[in-house]
C-alpha positions as CSV (number, residue, x, y, z in Angstrom):
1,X,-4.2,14.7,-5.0
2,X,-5.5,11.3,-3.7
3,X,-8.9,11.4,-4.9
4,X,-9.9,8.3,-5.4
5,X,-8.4,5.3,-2.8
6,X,-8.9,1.5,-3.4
7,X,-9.1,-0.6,-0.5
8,X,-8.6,-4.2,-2.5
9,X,-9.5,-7.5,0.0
10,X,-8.7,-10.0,-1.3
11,X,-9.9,-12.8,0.6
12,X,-9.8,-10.9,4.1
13,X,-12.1,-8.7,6.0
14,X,-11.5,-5.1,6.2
15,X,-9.9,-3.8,9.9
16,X,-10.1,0.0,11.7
17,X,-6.3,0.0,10.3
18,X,-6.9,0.6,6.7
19,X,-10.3,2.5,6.8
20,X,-8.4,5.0,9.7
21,X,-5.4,5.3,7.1
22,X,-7.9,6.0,4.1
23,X,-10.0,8.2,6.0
24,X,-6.7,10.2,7.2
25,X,-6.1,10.9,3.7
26,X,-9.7,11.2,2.8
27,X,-9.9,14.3,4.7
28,X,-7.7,16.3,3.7
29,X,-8.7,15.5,-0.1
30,X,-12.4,15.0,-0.3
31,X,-11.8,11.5,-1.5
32,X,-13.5,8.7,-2.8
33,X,-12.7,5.5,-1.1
34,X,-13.9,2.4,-2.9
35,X,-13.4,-1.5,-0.8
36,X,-13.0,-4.3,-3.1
37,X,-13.4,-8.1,-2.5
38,X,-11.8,-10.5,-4.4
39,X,-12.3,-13.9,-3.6
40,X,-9.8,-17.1,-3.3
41,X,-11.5,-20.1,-4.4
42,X,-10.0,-23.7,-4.2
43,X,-11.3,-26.1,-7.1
44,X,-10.8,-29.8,-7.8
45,X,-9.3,-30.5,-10.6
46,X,-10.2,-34.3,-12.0
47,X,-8.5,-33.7,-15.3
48,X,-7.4,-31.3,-18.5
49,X,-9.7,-27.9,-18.2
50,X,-12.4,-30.2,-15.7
51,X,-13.0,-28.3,-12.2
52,X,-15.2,-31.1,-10.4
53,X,-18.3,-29.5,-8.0
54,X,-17.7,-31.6,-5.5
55,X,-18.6,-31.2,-1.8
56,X,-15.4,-30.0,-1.2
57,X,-15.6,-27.6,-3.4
58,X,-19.1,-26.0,-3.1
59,X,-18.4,-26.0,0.8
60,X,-15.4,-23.7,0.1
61,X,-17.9,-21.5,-2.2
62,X,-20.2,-21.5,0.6
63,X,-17.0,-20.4,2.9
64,X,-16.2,-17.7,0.6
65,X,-19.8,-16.3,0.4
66,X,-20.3,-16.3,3.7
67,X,-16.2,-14.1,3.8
68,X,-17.6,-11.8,1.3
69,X,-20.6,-10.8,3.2
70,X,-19.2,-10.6,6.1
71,X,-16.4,-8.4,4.3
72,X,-19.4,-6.4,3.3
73,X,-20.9,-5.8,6.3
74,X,-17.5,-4.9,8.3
75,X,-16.8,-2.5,5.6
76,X,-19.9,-0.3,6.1
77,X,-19.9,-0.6,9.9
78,X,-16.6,0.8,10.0
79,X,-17.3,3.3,7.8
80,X,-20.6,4.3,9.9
81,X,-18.9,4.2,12.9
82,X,-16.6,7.3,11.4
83,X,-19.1,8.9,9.8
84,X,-18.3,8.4,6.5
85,X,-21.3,8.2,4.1
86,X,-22.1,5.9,1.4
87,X,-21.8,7.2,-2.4
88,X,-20.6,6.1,-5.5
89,X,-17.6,7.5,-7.4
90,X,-19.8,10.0,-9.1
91,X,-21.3,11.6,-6.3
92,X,-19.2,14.5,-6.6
93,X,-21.3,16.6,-4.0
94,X,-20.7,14.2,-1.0
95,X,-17.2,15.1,-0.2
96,X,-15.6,12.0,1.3
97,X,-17.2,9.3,0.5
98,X,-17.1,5.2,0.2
99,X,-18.7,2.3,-1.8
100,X,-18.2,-1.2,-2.0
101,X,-18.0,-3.8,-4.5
102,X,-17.1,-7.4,-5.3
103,X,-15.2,-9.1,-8.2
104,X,-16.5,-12.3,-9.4
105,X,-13.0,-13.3,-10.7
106,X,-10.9,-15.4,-8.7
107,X,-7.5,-14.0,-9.0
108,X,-5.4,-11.2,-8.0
109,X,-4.5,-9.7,-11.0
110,X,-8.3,-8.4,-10.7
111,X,-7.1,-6.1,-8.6
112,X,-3.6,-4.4,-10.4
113,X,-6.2,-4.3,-13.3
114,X,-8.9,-2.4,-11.3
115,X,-6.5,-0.3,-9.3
116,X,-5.3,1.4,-12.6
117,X,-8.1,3.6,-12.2
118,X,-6.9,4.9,-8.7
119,X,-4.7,7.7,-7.2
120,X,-3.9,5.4,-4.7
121,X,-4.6,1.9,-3.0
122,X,-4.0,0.8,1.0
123,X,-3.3,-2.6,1.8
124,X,-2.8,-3.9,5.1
125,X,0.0,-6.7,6.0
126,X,-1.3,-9.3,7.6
127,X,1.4,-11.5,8.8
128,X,-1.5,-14.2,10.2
129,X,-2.4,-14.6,6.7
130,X,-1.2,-18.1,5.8
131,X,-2.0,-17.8,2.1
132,X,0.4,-14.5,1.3
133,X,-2.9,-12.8,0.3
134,X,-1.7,-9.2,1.3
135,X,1.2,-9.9,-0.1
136,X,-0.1,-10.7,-3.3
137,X,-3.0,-8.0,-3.5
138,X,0.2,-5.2,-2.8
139,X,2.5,-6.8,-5.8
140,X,-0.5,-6.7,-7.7
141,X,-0.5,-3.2,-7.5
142,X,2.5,-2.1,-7.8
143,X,3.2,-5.3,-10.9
144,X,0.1,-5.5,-12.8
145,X,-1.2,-1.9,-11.6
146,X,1.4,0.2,-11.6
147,X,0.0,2.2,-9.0
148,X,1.3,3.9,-5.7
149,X,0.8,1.4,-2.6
150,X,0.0,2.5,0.3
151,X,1.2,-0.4,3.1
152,X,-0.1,-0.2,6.7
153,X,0.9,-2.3,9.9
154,X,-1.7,-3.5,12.7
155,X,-0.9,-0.2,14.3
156,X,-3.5,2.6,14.5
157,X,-2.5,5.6,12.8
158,X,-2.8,9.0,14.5
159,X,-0.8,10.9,11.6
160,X,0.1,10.0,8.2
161,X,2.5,12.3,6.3
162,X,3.7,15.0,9.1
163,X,7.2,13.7,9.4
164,X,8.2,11.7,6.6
165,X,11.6,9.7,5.7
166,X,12.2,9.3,1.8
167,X,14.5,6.6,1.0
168,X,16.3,7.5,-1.8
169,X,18.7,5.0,-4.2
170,X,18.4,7.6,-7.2
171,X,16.4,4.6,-9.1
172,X,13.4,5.2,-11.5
173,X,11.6,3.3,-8.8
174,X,12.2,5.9,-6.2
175,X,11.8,9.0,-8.7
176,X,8.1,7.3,-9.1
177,X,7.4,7.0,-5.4
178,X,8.7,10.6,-4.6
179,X,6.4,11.8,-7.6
180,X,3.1,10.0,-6.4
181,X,3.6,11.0,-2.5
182,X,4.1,14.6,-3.6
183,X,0.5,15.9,-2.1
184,X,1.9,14.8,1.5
185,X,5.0,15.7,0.9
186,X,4.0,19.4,0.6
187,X,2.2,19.3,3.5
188,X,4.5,17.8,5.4
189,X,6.1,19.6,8.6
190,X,8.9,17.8,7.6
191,X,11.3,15.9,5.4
192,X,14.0,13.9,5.7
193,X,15.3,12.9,2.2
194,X,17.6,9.7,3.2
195,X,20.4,8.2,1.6
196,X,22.3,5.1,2.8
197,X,25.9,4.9,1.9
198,X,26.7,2.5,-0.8
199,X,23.3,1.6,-2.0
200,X,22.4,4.0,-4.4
201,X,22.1,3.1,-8.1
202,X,23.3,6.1,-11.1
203,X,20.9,9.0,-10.8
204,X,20.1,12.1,-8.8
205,X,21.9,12.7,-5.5
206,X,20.1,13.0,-1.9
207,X,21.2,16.3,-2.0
208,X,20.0,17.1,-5.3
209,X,16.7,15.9,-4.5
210,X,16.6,18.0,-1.0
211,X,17.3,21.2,-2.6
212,X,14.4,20.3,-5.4
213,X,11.7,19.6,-2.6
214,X,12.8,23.1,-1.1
215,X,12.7,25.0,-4.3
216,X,8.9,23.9,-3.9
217,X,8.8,25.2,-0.5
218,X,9.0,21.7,1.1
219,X,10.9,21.4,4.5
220,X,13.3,19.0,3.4
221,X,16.8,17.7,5.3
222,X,19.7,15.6,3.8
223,X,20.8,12.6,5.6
224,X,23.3,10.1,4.7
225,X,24.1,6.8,6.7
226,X,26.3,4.1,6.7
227,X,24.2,1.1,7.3
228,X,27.5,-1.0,8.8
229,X,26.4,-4.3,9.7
230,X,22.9,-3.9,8.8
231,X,20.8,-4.6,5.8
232,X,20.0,-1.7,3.9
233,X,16.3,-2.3,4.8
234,X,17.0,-2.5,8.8
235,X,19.2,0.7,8.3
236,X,16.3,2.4,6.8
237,X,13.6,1.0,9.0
238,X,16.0,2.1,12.4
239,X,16.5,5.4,11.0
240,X,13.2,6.2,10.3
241,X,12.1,5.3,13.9
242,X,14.6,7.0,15.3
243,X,13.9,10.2,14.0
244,X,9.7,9.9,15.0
245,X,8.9,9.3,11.1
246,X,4.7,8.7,10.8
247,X,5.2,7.8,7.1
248,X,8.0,6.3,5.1
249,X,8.3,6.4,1.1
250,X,10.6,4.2,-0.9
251,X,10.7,3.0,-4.5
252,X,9.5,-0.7,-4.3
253,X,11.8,-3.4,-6.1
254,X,14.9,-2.1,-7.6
255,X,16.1,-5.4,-8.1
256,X,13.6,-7.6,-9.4
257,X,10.9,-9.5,-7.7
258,X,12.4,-12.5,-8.1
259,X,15.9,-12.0,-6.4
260,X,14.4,-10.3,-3.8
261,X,12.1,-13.2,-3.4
262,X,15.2,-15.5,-3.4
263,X,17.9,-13.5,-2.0
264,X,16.1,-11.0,0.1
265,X,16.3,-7.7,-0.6
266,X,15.3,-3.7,1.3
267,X,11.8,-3.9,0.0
268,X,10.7,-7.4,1.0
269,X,12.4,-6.4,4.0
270,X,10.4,-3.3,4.9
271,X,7.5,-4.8,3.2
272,X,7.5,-7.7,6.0
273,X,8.9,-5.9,9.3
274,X,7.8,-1.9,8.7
275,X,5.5,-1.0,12.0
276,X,5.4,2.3,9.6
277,X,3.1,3.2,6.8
278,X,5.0,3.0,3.6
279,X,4.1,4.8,0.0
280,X,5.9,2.8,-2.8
281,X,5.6,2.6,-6.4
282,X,7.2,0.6,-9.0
């Protein structure tokens, strides 16, 4: 179960989009959600291991104060406004509950190192943000965590996990994503266990997987496509759409970071153009 849920910021302000997603899951498990600020500071650097204070600088610190408590404050409105109390990770007899707190380390491998501690963490993908920051605060989960991701659009979700699409590649990747979303997978009205033809690595079979999810009492369907002049990420995407999907899962990263970051690949893909929530692991 997701018990615990980390909402990292780093450098943004939280939106409805990502509280409504945590509270979905909240819900259903009594959860504990905890938001996290990490800030983005710019220095000056005048030489070897010297940061200068100059005016430039301490006007960005002021900037990122003033984005932290603003950060702050959204955070608890939104929970307010949904009636979610305040309490801390041991308050065990509130049932879902959320707390806030702020790293004073300027970097995002803060957060893969704080999410270890979490079932699960929700990021949402901000394609007005210049500096990449969601993108950097998700890899750093997945990277330097190794946790399962949670990825939201700008859409508001009014389900999460009845009809789910689970792309499968039989990769290690994917085994770990269909392992972590296994809560809302068994409560899921249904599941459609997706293969596209010709980009599948050595490992178990769509099939295979199907009849595993219903040995578990899972409603789970086979589907194989041919993606023809797609990419395997637009295949996936269309499919998943077409078939009223609320949620997709999909190992993240198969290929490495780096030739996906060069070449393109299905998860920078559906990390950049999914209107869907996705659940990946790495």
């Amino acid at each position: 179960m997701y018990k615990t849920i980390l909402l990292p910021f780093y450098h943004c302000v939280p939106t409805a989009v990502e509280i409504d997603a945590a509270q979905l899951i909240a819900r259903r498990y009594s959860s504990y959600i905890e938001g996290f600020f990490v800030p983005h500071l710019i220095r000056t650097v005048v030489g070897v291991g010297i940061v200068a204070h100059s005016a430039q600088s301490i006007d960005a610190d002021k900037q990122t104060e003033q984005l932290a408590s603003e950060a702050r404050q959204c955070f608890f409105n939104l929970l307010d406004e949904r009636g979610i109390p305040v309490g801390t990770i041991d308050d065990t007899e509130t049932r879902v509950r959320g707390h806030w707190e702020e790293s004073n380390q300027v970097s995002d491998t803060i957060i893969g190192k704080n999410v270890r501690l979490f079932n699960l963490a929700i990021v949402r993908r901000n394609l007005d943000d210049k500096g990449s920051f969601w993108q950097r605060a998700s890899e750093a989960v997945l990277f330097e965590g190794g946790r399962p991701l949670l990825l939201v659009s700008d859409t508001i979700l009014e389900t999460l996990g009845k009809n789910i699409v689970l792309a499968w590649n039989g990769s290690i990747e994917a085994a770990r994503s269909l392992t972590a979303s296994a809560p809302l997978l068994e409560e899921a009205e249904r599941v459609v266990v997706l293969t596209v033809e010709g980009a599948t690595v050595q490992g178990p079979s769509g099939a295979e997987v199907t009849d595993h999810l219903r040995a578990r009492g899972i409603a789970a369907f086979e589907q194989t496509i041919d993606r023809e002049n797609n990419t395997i990420g637009r295949a996936i995407l269309d499919f998943a759409i077409s078939a009223d999907a609320d949620m997709l899962v999909k190992g993240a990263f198969t290929h490495s970071r780096l030739r996906q970051l060069i070449f393109g690949g299905a998860t920078r893909e559906i990390m950049q153009h999914s209107t869907l929530p996705v659940l990946m692991c790495h």
